[in-house]
C-alpha positions in Angstrom: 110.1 -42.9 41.8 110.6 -44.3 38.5 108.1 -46.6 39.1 105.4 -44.2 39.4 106.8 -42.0 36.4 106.1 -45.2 34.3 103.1 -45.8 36.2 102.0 -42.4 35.1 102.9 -42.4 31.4 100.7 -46.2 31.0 98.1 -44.3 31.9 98.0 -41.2 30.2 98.8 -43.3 27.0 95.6 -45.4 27.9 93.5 -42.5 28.7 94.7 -41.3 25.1 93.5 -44.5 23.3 90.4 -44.4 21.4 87.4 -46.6 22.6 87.8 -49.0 19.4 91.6 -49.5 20.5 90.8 -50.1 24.1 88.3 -52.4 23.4 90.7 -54.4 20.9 92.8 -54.6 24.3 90.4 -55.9 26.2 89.4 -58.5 23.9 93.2 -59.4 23.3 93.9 -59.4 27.3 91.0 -62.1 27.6 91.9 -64.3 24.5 95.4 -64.4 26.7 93.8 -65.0 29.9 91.6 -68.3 28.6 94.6 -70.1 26.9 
């Protein structure tokens, strides 16, 4: 159940994110990904 509750607030804060700061994310996530 907590689970979920966390589940739930990770995405209502990225729903909340501006394009520009989900995009940043992205762009973050993959630099990660390829090292």
């Amino acid at each position: 159940m907590k689970t979920l509750a966390v589940f739930m607030a990770v995405l209502l804060y990225s729903v909340t994110l501006s394009s520009q700061e989900r995009i940043t994310l992205l762009f973050v996530g993959d630099l990660m990904q390829h090292q």
